[in-house]
N, C-alpha and C positions, 0 to 999 in steps of 0.2 A: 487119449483124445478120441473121443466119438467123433464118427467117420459122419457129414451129414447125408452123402449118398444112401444110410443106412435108415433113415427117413420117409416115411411115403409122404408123398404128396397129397394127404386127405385129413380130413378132421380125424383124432387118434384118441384112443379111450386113454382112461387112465391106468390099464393096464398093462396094453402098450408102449407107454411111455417111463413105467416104470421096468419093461425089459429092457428098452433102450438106455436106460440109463442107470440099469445094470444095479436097480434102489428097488426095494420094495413098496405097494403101490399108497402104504400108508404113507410112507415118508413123499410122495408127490402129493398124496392129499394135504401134508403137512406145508407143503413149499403154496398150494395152493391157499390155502388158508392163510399163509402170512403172506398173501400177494405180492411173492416172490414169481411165481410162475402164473400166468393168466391164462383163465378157462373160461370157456362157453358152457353155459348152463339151461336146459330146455327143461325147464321144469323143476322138480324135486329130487330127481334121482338122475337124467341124464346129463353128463360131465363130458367137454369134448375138448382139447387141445389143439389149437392150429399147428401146421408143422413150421412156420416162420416164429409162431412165438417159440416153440420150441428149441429152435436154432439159437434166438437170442439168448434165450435162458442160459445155454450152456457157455454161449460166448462171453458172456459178463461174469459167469459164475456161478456154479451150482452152490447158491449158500443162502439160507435163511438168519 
């Protein structure tokens, strides 16, 4: 189980969130794309991750 104190508390790349969760960061683009997990998107290329949706993500289920 991921620890959530392991979380910052700020909008997180997708990078990020694929060391936390211990996935590589195509397989988050994956989760993303079947809006499994929900991202904030500024644009074309910037991707940002809240750290509460990421909490839930993990709560319910890492599963696409």
């Amino acid at each position: 189980m991921i620890d959530a104190g392991l979380i910052p508390n700020r909008l997180l790349t997708i990078k990020e969130v694929a060391q936390i969760l211990c996935v590589n960061e195509r397989t988050v683009r994956r989760y993303a794309d079947a809006g499994a997990l929900h991202v904030i998107r500024k644009g074309t290329r910037l991707v940002r991750i809240s750290p509460n949706e990421l909490k839930q993500f993990i709560v319910t289920g890492m599963s696409v």
